[in-house]
N, CA, C and O atoms as CSV, one atom per row, in Angstrom:
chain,resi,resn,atom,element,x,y,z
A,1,UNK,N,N,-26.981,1.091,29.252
A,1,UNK,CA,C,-27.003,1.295,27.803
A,1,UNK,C,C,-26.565,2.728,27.462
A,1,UNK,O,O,-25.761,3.008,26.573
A,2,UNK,N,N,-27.295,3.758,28.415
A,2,UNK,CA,C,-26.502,4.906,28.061
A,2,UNK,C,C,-25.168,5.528,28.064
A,2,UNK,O,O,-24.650,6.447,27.430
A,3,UNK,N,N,-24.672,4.486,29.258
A,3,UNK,CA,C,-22.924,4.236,28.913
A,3,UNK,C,C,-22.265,3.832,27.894
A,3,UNK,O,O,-21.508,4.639,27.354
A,4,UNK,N,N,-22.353,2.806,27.496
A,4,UNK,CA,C,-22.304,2.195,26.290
A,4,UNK,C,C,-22.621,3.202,24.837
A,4,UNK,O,O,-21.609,3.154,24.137
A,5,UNK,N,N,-23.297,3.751,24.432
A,5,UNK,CA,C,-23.562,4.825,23.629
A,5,UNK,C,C,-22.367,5.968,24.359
A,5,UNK,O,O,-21.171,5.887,24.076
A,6,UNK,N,N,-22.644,6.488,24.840
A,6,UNK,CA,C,-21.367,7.361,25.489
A,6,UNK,C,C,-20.273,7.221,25.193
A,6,UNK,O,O,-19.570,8.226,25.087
A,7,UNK,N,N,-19.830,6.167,24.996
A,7,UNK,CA,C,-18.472,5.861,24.744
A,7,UNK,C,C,-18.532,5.140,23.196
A,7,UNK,O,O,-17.443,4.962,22.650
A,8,UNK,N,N,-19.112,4.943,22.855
A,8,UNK,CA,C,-19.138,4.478,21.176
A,8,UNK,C,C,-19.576,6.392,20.664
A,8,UNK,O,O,-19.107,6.629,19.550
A,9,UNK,N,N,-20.058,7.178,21.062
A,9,UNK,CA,C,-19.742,8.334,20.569
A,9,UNK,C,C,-18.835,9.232,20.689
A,9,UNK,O,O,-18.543,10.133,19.903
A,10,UNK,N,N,-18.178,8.845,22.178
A,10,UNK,CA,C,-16.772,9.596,22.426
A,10,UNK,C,C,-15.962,9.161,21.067
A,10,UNK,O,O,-15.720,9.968,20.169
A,11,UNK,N,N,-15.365,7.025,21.012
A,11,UNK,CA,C,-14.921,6.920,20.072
A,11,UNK,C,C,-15.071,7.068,18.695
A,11,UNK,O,O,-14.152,6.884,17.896
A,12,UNK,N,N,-16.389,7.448,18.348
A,12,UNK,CA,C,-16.486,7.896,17.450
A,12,UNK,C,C,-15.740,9.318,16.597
A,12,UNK,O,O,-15.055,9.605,15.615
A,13,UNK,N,N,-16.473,9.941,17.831
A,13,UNK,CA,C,-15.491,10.987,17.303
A,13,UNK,C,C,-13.960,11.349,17.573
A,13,UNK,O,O,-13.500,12.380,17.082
A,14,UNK,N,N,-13.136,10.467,18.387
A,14,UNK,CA,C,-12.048,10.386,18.182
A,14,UNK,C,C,-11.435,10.281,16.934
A,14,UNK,O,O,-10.750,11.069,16.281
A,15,UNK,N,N,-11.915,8.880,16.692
A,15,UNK,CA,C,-11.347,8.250,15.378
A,15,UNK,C,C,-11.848,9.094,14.040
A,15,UNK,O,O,-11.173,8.827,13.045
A,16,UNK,N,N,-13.250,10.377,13.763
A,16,UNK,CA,C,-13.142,11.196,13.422
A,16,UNK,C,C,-12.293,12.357,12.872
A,16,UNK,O,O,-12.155,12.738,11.710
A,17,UNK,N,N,-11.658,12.905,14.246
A,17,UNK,CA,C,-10.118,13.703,14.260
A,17,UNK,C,C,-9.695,12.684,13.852
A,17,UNK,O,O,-10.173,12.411,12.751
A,18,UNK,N,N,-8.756,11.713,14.360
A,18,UNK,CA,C,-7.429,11.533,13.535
A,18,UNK,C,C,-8.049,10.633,12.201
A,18,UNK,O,O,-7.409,9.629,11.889
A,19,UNK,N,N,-8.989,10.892,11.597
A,19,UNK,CA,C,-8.869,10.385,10.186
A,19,UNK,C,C,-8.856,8.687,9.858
A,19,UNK,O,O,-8.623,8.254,8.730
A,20,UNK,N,N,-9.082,8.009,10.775
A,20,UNK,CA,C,-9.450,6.500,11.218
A,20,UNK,C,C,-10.692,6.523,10.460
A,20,UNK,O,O,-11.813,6.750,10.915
A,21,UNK,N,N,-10.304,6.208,8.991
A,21,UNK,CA,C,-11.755,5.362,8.581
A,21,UNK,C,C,-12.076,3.968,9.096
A,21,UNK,O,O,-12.630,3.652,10.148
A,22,UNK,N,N,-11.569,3.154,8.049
A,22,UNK,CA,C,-11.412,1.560,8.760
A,22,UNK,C,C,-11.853,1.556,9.994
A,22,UNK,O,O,-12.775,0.767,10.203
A,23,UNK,N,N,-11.489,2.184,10.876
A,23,UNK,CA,C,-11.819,1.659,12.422
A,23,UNK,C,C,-12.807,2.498,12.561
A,23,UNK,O,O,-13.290,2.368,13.685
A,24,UNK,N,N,-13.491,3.539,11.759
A,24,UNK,CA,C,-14.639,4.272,12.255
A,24,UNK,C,C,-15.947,3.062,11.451
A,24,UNK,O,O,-17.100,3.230,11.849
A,25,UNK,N,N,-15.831,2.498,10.920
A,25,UNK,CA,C,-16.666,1.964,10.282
A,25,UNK,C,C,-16.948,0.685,10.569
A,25,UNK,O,O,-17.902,0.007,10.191
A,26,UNK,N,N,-15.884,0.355,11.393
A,26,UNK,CA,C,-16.005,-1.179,12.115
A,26,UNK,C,C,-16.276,-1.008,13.692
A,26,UNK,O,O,-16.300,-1.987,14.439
A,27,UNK,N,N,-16.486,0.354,14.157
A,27,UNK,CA,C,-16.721,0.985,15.437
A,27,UNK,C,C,-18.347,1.111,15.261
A,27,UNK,O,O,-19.156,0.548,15.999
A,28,UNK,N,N,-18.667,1.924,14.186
A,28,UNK,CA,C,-20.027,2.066,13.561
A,28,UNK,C,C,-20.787,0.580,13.726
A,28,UNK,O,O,-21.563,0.219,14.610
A,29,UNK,N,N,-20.369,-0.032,12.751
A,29,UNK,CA,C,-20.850,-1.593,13.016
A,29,UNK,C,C,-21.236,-2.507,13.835
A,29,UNK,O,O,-22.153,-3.326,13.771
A,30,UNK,N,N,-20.082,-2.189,14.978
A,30,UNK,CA,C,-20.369,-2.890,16.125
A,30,UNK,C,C,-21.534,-1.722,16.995
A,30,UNK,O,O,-22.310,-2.333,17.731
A,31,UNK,N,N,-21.701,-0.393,16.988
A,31,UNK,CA,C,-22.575,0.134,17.858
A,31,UNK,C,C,-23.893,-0.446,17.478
A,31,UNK,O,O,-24.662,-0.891,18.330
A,32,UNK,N,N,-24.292,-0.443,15.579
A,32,UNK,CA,C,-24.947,-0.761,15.332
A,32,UNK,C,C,-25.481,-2.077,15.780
A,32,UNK,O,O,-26.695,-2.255,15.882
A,33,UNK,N,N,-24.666,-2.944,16.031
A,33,UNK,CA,C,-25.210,-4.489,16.065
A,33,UNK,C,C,-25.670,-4.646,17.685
A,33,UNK,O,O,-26.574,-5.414,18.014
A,34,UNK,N,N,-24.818,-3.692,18.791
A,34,UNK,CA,C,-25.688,-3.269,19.776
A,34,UNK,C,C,-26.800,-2.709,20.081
A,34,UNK,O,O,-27.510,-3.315,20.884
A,35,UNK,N,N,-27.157,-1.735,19.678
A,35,UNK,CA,C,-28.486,-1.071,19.480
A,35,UNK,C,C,-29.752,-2.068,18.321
A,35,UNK,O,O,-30.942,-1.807,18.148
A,36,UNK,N,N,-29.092,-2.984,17.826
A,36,UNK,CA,C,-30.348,-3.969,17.235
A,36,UNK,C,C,-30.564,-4.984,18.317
A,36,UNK,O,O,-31.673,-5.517,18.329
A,37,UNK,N,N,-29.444,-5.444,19.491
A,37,UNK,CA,C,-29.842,-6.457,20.296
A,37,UNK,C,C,-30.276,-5.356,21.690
A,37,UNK,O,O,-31.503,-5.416,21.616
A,38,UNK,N,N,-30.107,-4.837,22.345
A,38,UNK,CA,C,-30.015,-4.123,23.210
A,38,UNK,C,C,-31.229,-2.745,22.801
A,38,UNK,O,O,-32.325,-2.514,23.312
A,39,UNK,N,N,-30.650,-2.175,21.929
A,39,UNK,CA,C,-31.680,-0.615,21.597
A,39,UNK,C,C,-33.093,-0.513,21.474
A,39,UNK,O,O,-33.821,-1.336,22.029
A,40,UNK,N,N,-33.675,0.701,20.594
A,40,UNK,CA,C,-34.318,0.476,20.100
A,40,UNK,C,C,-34.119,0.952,18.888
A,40,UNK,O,O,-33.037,1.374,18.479
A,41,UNK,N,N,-35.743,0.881,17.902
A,41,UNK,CA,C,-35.597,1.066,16.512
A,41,UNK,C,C,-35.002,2.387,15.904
A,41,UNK,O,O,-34.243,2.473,14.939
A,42,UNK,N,N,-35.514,3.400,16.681
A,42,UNK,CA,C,-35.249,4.852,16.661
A,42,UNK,C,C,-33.590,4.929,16.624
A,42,UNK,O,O,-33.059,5.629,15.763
A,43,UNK,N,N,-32.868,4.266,17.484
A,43,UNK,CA,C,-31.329,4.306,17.598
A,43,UNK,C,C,-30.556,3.794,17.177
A,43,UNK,O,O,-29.336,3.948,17.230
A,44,UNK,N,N,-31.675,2.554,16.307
A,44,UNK,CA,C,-30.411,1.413,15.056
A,44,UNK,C,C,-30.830,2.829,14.189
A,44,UNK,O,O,-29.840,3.191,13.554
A,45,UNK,N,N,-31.600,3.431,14.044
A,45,UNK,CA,C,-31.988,4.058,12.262
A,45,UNK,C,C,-30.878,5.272,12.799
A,45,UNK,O,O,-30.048,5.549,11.934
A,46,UNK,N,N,-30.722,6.114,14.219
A,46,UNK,CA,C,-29.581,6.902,14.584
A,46,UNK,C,C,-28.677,6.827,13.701
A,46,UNK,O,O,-28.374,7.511,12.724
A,47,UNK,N,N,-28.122,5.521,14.372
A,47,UNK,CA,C,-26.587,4.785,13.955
A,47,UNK,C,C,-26.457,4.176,12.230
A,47,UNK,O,O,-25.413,4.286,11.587
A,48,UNK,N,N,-27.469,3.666,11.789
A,48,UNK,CA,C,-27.585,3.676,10.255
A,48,UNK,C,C,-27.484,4.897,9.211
A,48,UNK,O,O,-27.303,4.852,7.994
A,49,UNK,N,N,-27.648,5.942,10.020
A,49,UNK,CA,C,-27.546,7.073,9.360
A,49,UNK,C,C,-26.178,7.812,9.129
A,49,UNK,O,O,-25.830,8.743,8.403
A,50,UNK,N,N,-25.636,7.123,9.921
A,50,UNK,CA,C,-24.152,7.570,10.527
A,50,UNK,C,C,-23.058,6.785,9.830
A,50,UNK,O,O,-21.872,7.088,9.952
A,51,UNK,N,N,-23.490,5.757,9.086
A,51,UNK,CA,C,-23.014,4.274,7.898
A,51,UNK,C,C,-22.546,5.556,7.127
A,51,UNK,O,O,-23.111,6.646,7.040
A,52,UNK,N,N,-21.243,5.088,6.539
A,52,UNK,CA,C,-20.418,5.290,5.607
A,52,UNK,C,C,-21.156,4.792,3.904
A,52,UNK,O,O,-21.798,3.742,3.869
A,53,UNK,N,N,-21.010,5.515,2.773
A,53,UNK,CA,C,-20.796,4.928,1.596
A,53,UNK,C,C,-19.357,4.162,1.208
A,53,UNK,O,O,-18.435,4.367,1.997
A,54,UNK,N,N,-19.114,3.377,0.165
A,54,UNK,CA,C,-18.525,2.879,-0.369
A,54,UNK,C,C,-18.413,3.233,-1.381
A,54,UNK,O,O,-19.332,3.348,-2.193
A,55,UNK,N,N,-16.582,3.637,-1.668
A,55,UNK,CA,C,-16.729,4.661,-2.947
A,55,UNK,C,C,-15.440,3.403,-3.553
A,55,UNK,O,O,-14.619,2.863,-2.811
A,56,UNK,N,N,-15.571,3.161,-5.084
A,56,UNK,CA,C,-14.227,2.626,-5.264
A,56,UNK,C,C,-13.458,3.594,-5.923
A,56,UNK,O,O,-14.055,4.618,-6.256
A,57,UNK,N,N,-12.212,3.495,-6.198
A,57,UNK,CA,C,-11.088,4.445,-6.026
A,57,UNK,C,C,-9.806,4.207,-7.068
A,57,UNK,O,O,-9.369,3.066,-6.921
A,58,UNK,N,N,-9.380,4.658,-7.665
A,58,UNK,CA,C,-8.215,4.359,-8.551
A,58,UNK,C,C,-6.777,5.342,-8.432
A,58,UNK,O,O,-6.770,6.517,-8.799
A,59,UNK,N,N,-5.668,4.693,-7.899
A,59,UNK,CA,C,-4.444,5.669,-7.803
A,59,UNK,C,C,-3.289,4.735,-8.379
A,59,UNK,O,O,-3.235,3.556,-8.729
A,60,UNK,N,N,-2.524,5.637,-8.327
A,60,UNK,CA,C,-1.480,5.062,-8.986
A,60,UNK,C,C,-0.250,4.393,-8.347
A,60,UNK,O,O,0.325,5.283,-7.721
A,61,UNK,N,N,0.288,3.454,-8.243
A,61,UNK,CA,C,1.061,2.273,-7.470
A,61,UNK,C,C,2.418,2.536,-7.784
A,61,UNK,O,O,2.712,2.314,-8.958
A,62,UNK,N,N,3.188,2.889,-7.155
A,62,UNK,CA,C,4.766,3.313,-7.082
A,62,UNK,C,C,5.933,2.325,-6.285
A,62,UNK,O,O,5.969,1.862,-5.145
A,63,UNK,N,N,6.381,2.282,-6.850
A,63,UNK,CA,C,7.626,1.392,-6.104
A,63,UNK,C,C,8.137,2.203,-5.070
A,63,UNK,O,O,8.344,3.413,-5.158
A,64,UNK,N,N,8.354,1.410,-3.983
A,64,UNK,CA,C,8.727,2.927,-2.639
A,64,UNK,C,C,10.420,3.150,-2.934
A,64,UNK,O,O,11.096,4.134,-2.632
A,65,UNK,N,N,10.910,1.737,-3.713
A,65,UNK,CA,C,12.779,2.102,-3.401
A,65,UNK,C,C,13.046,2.677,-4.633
A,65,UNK,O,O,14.199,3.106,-4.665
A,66,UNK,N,N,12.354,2.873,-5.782
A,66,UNK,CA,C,12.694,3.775,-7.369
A,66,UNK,C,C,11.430,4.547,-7.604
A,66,UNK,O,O,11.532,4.893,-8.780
A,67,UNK,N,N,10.606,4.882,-7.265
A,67,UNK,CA,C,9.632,5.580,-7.562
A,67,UNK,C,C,8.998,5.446,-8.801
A,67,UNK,O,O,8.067,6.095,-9.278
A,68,UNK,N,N,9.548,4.643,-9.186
A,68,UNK,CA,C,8.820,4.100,-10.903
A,68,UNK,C,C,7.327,3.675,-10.794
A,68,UNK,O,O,6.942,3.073,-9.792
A,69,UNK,N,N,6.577,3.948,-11.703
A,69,UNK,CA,C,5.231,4.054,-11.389
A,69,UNK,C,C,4.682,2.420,-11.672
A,69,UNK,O,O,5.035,1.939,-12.749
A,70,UNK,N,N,4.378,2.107,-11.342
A,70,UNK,CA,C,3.935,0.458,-11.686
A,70,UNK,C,C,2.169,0.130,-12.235
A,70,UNK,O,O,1.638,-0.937,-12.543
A,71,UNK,N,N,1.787,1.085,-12.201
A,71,UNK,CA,C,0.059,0.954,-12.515
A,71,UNK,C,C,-0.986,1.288,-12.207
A,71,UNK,O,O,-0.691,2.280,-11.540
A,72,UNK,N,N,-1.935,1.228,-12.179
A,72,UNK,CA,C,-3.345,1.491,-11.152
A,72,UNK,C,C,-3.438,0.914,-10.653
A,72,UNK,O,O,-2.947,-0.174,-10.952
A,73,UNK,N,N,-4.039,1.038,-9.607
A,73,UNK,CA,C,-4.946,0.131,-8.808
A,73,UNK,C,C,-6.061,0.696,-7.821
A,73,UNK,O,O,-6.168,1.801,-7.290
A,74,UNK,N,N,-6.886,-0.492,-7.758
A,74,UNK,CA,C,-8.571,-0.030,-7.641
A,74,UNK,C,C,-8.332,-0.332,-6.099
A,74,UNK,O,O,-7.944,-1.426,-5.691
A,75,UNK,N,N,-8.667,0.995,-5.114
A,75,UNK,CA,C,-9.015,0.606,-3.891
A,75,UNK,C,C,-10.560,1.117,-2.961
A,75,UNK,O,O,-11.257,1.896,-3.610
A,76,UNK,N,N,-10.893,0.888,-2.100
A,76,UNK,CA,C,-12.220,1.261,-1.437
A,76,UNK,C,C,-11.969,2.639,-0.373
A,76,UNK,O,O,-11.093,2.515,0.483
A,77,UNK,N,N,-12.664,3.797,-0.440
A,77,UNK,CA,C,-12.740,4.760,-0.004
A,77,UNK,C,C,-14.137,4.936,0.927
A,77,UNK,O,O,-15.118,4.493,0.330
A,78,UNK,N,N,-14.433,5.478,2.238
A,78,UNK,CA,C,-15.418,5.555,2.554
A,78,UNK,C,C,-15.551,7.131,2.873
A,78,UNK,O,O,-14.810,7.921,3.459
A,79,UNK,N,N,-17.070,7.285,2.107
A,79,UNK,CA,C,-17.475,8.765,2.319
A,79,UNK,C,C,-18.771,8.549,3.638
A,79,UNK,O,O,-19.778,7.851,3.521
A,80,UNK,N,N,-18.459,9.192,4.592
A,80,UNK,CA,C,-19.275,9.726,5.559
A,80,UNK,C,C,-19.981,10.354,5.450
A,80,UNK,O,O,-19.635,11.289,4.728
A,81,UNK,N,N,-22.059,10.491,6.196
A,81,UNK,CA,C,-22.521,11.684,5.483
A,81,UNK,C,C,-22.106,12.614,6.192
A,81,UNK,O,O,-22.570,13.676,5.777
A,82,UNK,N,N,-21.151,12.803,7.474
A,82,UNK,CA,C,-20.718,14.264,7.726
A,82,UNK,C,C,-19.827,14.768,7.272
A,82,UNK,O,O,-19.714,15.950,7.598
A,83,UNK,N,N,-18.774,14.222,6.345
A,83,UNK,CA,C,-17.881,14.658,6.028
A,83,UNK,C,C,-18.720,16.136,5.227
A,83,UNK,O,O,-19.936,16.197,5.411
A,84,UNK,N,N,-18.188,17.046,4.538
A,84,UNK,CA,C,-18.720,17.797,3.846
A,84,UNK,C,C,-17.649,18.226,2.768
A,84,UNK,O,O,-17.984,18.890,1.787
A,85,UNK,N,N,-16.693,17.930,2.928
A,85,UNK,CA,C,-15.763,18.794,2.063
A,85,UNK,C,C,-15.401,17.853,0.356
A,85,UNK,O,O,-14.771,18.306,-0.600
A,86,UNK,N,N,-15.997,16.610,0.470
A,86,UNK,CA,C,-16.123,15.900,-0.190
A,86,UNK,C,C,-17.572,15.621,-0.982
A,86,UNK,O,O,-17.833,14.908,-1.950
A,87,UNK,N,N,-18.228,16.314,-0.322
A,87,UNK,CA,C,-20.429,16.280,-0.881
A,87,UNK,C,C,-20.427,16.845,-1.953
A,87,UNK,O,O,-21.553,16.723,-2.435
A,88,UNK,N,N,-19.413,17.717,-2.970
A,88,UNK,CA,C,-19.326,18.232,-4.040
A,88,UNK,C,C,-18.959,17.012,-5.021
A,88,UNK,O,O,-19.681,16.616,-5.937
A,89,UNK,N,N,-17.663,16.471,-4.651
A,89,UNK,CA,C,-17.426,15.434,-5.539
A,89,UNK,C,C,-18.287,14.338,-5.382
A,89,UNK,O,O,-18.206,13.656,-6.404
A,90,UNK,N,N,-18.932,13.940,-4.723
A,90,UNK,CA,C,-20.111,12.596,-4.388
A,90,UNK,C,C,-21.038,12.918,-5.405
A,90,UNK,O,O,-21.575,12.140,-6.193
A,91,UNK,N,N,-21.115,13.619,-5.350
A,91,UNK,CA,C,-22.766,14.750,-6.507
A,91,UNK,C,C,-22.454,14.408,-7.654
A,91,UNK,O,O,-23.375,13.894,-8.289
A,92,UNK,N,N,-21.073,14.541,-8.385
A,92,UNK,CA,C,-21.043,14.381,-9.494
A,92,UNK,C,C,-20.660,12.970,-10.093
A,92,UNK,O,O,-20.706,12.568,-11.256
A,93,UNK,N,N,-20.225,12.281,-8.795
A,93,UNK,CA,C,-20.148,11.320,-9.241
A,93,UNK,C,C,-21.288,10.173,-9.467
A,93,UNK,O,O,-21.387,9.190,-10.201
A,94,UNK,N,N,-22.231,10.889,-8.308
A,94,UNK,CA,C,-23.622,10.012,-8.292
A,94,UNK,C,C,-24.141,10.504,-9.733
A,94,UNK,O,O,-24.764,9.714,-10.442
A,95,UNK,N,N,-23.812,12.145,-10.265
A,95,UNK,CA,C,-24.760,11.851,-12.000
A,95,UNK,C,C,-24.349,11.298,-12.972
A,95,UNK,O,O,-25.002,10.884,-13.929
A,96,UNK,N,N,-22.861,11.238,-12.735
A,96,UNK,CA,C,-22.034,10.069,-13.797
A,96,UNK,C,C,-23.038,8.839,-13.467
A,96,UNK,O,O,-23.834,8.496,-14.342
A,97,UNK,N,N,-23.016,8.271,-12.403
A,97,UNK,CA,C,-23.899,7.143,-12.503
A,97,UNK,C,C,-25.029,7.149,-12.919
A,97,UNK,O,O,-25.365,6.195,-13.621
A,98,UNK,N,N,-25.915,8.119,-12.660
A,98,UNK,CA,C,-27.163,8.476,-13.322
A,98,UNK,C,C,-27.024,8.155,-15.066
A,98,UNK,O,O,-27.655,7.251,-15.613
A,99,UNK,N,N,-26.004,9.151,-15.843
A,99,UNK,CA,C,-26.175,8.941,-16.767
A,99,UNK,C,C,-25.725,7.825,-17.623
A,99,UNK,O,O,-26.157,7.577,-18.749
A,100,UNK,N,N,-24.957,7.279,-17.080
A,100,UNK,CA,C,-24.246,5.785,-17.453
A,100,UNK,C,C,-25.338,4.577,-17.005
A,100,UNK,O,O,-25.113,3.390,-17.239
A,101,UNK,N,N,-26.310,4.964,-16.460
A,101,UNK,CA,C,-27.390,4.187,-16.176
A,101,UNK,C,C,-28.154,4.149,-17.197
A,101,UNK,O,O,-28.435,3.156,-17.869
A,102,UNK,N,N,-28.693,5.787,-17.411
A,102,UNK,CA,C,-29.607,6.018,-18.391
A,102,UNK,C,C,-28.731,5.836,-20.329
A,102,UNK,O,O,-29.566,5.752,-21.229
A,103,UNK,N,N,-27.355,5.797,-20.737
A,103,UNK,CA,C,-27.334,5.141,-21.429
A,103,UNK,C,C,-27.426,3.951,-21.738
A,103,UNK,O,O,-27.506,3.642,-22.927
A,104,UNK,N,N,-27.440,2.788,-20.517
A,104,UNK,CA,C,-27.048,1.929,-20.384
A,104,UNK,C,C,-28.846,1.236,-21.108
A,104,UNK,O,O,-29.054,0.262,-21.831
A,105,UNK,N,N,-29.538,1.949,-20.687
A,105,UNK,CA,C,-31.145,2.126,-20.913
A,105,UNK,C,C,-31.189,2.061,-22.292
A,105,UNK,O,O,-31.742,1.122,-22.863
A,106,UNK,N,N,-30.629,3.020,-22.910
A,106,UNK,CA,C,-31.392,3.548,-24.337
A,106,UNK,C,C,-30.457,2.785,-25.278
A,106,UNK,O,O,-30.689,2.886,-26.483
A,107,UNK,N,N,-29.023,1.738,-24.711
A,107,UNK,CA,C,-28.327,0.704,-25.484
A,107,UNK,C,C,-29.826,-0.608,-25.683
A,107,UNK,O,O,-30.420,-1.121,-26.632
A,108,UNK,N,N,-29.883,-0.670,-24.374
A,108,UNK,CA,C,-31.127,-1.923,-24.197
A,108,UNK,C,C,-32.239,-1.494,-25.193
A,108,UNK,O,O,-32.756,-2.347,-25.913
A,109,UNK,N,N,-32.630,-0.157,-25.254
A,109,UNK,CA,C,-34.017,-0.660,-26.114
A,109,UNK,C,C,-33.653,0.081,-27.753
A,109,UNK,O,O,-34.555,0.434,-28.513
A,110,UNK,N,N,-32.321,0.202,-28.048
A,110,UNK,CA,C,-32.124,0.434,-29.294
A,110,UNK,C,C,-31.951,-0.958,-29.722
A,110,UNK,O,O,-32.401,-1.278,-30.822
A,111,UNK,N,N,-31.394,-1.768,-29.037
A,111,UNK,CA,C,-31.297,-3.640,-29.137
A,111,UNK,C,C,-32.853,-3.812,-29.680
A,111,UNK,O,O,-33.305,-4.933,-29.914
């Protein structure tokens, strides 16, 4: 088992450097689903800690042969809690939610 961890943290942090979300998060997944059959509790909550958020995302869609802009579109971003260079923008986006919550509140009981 301690092999196994060894090498789901080597790849981990491979796919780290080169910027491999997708596959860091489906690498994550599978360590996780090892350490719930195999581990213990202490090392699923490790590896749960190490889970990505789900951020959704809006950019703008370009034609690659005219560059003409064609629209938005909504895609999925994952924030890591180690990333850090991104924990500024997470913050504000978690109080946008806060407060779009709490209007969402004071619509309901002005109803």
């Amino acid at each position: 088992m301690e092999s196994a961890r060894s090498l789901f943290e080597g790849a981990d942090k491979q796919l780290k450097e080169d910027g491999l979300k997708e596959e860091r998060v489906l690498l994550l997944d599978a360590w996780r689903n090892l350490e719930k059959v195999s581990g213990t509790a202490e090392k699923v909550t490790l590896v749960e800690k190490m889970m990505p958020r789900r951020i959704k995302k809006k950019r703008m869609k370009t034609d690659p042969n005219t560059g003409a802009e064609l629209g938005w579109e909504e895609f999925y971003d994952f924030h890591f809690p180690d990333e850090k260079s991104a924990a500024s923008n997470l913050k504000i986006l978690e109080m946008a939610a806060k407060w779009k919550k709490a209007q969402a509140a004071k619509e309901n009981v002005a109803e």
